[in-house]
Each structure stands twice: as C-alpha cells, then as structure tokens.
VONU-996628 format. One record per residue: residue number from 0; residue in three letters; chain; x, y, z of N, C-alpha, C, CB in turn. Coordinates in nm, 4 decimals. Glycine has a CB too. Layout:
N
num | residuo | cadena | npx | npy | npz | capx | capy | capz | cpx | cpy | cpz | cbpx | cbpy | cbpz
NUM | ALA | A | X | Y | Z | X | Y | Z | X | Y | Z | X | Y | Z
...
//
This chain:
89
num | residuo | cadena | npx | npy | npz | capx | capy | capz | cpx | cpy | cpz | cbpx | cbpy | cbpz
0 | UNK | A | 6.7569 | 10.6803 | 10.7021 | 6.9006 | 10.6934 | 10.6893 | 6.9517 | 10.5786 | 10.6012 | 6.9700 | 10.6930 | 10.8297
1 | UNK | A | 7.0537 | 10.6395 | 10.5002 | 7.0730 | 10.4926 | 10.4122 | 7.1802 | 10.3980 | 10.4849 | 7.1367 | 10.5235 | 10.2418
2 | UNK | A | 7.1750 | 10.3089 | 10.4330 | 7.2766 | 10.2157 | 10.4803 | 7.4321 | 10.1921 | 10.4155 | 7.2084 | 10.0943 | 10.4718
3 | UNK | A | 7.5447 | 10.1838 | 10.4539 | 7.6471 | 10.1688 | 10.4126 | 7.6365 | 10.0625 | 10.3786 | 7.7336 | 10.1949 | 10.4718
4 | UNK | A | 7.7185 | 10.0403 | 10.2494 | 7.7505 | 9.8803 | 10.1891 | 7.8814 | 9.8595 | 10.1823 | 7.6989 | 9.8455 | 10.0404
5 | UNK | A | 7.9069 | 9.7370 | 10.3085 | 8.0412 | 9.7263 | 10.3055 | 8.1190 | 9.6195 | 10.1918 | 8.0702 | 9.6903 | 10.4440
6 | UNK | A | 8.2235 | 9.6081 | 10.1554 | 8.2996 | 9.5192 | 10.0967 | 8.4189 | 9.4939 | 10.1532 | 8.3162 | 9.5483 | 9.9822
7 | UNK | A | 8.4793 | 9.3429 | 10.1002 | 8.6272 | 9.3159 | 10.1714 | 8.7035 | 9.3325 | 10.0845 | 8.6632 | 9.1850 | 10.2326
8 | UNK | A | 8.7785 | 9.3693 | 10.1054 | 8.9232 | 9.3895 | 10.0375 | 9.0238 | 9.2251 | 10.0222 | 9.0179 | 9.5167 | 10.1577
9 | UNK | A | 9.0207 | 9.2468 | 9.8475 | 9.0650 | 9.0760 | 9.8171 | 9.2232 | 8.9932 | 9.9440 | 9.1457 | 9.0846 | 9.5951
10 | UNK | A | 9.2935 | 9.1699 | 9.9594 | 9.4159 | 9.1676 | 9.9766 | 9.4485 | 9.1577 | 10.1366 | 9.4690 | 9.2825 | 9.9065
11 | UNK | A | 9.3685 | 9.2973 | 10.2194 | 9.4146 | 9.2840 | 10.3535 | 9.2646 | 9.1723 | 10.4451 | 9.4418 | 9.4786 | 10.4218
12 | UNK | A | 9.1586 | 9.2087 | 10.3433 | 9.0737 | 9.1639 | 10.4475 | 8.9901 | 9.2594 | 10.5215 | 9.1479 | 9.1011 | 10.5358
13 | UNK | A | 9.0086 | 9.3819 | 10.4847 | 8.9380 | 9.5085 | 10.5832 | 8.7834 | 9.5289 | 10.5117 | 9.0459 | 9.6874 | 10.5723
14 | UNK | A | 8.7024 | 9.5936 | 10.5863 | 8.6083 | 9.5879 | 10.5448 | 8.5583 | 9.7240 | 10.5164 | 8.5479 | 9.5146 | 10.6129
15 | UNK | A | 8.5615 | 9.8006 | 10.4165 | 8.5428 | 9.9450 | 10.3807 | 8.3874 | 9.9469 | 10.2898 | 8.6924 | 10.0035 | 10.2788
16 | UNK | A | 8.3603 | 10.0833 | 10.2626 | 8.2629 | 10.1171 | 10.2362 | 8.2541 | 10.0992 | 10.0622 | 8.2493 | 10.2435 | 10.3034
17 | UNK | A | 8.1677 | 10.0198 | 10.0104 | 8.2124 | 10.0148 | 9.8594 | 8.2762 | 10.1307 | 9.7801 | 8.0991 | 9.9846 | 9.7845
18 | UNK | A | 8.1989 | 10.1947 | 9.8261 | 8.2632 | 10.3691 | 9.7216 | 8.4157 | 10.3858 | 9.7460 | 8.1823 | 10.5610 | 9.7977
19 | UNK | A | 8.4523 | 10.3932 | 9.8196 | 8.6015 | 10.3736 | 9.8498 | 8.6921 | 10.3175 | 9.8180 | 8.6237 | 10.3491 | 9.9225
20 | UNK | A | 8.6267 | 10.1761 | 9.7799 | 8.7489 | 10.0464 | 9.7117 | 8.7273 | 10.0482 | 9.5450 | 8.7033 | 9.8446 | 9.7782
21 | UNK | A | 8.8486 | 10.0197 | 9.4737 | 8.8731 | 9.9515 | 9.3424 | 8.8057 | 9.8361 | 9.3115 | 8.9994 | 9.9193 | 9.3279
22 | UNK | A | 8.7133 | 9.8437 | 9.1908 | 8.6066 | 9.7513 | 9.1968 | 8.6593 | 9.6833 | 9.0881 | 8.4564 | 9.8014 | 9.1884
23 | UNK | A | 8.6879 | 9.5640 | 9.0200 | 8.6836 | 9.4667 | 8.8984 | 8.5857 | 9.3781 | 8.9204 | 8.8092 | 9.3894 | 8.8707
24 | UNK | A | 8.4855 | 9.4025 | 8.7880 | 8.3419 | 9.3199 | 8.7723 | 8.3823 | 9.2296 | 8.6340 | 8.1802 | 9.4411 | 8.7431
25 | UNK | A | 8.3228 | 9.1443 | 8.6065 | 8.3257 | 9.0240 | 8.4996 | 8.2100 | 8.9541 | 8.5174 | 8.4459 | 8.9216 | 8.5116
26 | UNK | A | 8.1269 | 9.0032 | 8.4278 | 7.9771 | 8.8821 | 8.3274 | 8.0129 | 8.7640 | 8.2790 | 7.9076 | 8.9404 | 8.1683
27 | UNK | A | 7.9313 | 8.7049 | 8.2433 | 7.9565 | 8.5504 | 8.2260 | 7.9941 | 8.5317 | 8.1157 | 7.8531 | 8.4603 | 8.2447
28 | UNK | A | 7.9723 | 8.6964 | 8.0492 | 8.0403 | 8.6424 | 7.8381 | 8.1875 | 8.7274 | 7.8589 | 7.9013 | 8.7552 | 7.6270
29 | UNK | A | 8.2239 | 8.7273 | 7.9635 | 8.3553 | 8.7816 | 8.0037 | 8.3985 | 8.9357 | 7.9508 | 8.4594 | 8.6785 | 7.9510
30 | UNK | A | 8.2874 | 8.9699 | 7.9835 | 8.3774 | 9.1220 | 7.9752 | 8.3527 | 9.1669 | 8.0980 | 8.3309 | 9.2473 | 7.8588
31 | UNK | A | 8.4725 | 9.2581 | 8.1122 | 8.5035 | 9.3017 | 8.2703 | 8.4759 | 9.4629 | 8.2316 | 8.6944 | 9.2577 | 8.3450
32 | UNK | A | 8.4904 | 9.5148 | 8.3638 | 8.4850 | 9.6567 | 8.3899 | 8.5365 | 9.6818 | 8.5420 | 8.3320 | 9.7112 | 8.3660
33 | UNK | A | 8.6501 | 9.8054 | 8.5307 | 8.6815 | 9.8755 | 8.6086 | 8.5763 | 9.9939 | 8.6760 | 8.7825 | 9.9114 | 8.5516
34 | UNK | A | 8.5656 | 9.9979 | 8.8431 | 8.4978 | 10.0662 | 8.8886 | 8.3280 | 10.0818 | 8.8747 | 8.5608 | 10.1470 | 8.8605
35 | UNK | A | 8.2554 | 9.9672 | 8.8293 | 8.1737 | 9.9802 | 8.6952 | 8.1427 | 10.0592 | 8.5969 | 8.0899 | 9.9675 | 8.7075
36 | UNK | A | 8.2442 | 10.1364 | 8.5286 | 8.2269 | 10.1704 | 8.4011 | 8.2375 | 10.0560 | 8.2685 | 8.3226 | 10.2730 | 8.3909
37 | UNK | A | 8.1863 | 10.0200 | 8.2063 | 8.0790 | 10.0580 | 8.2266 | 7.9841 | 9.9482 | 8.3151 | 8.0368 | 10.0947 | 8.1006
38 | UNK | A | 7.8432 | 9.9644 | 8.3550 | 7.8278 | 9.8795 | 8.5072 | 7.7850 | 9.7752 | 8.4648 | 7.7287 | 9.9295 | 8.6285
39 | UNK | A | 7.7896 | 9.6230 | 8.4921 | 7.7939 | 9.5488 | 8.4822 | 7.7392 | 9.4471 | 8.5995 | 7.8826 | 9.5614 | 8.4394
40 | UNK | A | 7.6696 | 9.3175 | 8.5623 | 7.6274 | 9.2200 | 8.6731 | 7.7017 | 9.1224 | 8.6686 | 7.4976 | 9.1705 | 8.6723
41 | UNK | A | 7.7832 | 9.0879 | 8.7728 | 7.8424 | 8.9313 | 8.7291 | 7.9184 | 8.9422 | 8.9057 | 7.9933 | 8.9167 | 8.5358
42 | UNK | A | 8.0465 | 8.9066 | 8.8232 | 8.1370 | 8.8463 | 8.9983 | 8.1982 | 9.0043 | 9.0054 | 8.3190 | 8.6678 | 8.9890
43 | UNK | A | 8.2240 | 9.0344 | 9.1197 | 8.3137 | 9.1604 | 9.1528 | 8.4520 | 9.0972 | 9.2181 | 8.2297 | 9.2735 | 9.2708
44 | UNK | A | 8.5147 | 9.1833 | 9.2409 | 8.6497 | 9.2068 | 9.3264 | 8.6484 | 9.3386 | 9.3473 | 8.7898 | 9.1660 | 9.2599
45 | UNK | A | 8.6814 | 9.3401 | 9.4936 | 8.7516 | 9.4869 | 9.5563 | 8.8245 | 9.4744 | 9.6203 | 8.6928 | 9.5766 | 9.6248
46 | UNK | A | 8.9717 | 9.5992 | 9.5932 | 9.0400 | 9.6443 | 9.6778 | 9.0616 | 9.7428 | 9.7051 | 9.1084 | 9.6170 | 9.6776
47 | UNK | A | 9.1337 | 9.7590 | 9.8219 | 9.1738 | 9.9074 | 9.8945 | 9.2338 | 9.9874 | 9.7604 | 9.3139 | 9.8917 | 10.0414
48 | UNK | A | 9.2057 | 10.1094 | 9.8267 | 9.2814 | 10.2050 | 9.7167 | 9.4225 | 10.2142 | 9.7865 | 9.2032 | 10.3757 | 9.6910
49 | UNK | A | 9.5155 | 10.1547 | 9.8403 | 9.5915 | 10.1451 | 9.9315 | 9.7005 | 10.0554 | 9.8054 | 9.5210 | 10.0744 | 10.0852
50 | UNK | A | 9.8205 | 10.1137 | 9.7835 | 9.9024 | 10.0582 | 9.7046 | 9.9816 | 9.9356 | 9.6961 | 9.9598 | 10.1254 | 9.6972
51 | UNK | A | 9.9864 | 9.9244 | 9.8223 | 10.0540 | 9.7718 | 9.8854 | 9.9447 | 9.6733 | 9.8368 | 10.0720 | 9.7595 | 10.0834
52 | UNK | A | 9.7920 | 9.6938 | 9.8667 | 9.7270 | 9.6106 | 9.8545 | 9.6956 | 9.5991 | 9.7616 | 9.6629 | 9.6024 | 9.9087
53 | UNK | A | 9.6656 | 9.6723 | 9.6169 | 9.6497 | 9.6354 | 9.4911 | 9.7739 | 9.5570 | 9.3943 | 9.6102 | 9.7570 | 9.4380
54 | UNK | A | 9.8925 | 9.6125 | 9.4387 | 10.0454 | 9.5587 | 9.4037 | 10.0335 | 9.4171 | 9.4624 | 10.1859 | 9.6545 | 9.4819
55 | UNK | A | 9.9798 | 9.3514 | 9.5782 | 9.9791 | 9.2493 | 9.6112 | 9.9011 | 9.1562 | 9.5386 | 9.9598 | 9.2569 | 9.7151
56 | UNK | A | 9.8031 | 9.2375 | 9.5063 | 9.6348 | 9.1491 | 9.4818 | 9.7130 | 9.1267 | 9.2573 | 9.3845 | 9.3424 | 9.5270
57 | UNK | A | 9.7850 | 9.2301 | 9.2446 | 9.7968 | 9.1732 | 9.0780 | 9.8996 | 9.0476 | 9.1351 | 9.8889 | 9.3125 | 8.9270
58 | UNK | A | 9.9993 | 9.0803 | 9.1991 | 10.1497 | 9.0144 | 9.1355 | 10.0465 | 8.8870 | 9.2232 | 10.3719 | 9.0846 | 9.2033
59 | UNK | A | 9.9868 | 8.8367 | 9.3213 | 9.9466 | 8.7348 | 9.3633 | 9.8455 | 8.6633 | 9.2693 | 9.9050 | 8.7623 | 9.4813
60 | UNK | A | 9.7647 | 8.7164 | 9.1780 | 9.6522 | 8.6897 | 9.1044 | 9.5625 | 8.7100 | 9.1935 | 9.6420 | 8.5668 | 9.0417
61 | UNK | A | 9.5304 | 8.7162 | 9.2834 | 9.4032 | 8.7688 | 9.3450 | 9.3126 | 8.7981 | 9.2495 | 9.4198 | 8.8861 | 9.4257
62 | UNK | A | 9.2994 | 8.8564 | 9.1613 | 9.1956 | 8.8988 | 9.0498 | 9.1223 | 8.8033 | 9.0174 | 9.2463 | 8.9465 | 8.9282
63 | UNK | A | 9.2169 | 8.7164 | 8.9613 | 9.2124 | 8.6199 | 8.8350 | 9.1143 | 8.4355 | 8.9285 | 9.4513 | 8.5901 | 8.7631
64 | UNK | A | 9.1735 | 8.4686 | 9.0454 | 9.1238 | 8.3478 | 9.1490 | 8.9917 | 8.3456 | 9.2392 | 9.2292 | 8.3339 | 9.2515
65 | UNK | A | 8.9736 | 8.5319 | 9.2418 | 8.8475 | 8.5592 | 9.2848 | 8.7565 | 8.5647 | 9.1861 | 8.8422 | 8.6670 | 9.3520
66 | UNK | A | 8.7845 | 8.5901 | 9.0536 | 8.6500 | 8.6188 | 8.9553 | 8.6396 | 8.4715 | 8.8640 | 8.6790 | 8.7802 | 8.8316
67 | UNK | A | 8.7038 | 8.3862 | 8.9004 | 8.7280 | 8.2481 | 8.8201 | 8.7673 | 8.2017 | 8.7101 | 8.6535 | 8.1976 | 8.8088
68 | UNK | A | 8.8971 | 8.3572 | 8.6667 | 8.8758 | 8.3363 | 8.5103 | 8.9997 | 8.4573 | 8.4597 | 8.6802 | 8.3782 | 8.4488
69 | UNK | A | 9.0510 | 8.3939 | 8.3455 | 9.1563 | 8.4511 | 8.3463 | 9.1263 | 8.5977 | 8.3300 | 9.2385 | 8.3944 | 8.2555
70 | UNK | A | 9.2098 | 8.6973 | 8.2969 | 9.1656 | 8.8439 | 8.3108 | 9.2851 | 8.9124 | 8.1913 | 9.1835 | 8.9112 | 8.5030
71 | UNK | A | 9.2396 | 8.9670 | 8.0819 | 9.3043 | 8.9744 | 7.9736 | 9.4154 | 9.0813 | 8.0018 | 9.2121 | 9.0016 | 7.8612
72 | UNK | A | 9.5155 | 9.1306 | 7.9182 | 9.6141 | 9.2155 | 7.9472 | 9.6014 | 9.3223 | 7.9459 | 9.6958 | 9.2074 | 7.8968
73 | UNK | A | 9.4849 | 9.3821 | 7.8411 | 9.4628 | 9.5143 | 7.8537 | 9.3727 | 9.5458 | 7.9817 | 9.4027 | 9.5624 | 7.7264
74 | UNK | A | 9.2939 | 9.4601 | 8.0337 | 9.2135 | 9.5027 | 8.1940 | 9.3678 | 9.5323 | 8.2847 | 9.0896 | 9.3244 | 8.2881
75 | UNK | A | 9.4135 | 9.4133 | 8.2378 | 9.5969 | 9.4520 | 8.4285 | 9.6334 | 9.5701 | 8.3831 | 9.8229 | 9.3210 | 8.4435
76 | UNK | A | 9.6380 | 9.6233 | 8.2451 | 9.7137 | 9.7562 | 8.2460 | 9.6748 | 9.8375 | 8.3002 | 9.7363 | 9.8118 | 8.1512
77 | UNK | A | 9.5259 | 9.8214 | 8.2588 | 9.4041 | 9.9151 | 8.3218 | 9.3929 | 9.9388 | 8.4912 | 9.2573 | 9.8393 | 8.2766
78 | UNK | A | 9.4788 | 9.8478 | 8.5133 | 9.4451 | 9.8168 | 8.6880 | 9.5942 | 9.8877 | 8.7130 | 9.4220 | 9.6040 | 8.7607
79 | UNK | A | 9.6939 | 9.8318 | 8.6599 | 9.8527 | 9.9191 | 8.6792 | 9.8197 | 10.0633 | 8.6317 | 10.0011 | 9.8504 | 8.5656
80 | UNK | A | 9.7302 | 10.1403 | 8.5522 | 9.7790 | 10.2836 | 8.5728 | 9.6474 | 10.2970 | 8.6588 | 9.8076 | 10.3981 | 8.4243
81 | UNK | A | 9.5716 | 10.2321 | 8.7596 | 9.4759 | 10.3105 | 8.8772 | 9.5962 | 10.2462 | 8.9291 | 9.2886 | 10.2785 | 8.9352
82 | UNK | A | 9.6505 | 10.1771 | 8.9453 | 9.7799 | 10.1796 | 9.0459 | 9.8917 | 10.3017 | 9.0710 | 9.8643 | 10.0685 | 8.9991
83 | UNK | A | 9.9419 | 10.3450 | 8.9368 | 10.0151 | 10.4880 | 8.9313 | 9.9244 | 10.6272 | 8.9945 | 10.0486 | 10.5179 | 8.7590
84 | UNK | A | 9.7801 | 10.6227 | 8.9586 | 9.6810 | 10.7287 | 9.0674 | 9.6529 | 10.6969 | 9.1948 | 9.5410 | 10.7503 | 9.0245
85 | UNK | A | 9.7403 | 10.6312 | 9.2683 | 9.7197 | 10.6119 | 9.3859 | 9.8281 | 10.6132 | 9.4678 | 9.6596 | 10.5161 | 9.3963
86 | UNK | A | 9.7854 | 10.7762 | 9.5585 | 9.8863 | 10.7536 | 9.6607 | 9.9409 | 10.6827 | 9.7605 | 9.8850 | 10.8053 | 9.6993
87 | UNK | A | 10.0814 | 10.6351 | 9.8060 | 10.0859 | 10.5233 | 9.8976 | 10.0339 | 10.5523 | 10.0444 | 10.2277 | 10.4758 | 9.9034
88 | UNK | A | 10.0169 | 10.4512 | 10.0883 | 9.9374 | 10.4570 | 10.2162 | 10.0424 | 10.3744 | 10.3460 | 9.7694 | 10.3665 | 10.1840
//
C-alpha cells in the first residue's frame, strides 16, 4: 500500500496530502516553478488550495521567507491567477 506524503501548509499549518496543496519550488540558479511544472529540485512551499490561505501567504510574503529569496513578478502573477481558480473555502 503506498504511502501518503504529507505537507504543511506555509499559512494555516494543516497538514494535507501533497497532491492537494499549491506547490512553489526554486533551484539554486533561481528559477521557480508552479505545481512542478516544470519539476524541479530545490526549496518548495505549499499551500492550501483554500483562498484565505494563499491571499494570506502572498500579501504576508510567506513565499519569499520560506524559499529565501526574492520571487520575481511574473511567478506572484502566476500565483494570483491560481488564486482566481480557486474556490473559496
């Protein structure tokens, strides 16, 4: 039987099943990727697909404090329209 792989959520703290949460990855020559497209080894961040908690995790930097490094403008846009595909919770 496989095993679930859990992750925390930058924002509430809950602990969900990776497939479930919003993933931001960043390599050490700084390129990032949403969800891993494309997939990537470096630092992650996840959050809930839960709207409060991604709205929290930009306007707080959460991103930017968990992956150690600033996070360019076209990735936040990228993160504000998976914000508009997500229903509130």
């Amino acid at each position: 039987m496989p095993r679930t792989i859990l992750r925390q959520c930058i924002h509430c703290r809950q602990q969900l099943p990776r497939e479930s949460m919003l993933c931001l990855t960043s390599n050490r020559d700084h390129h990032f990727s949403i969800n891993g497209n494309p997939p990537l080894q470096g630092r992650s961040s996840y959050v809930c697909r839960n709207k409060a908690c991604l709205t929290e995790a930009l306007r707080a930097k959460k991103f930017q404090r968990t992956l150690k490094r600033a996070i360019p403008d076209a990735i936040l846009e990228a993160l504000n329209d998976q914000l508009k595909g997500i229903s509130s919770l």
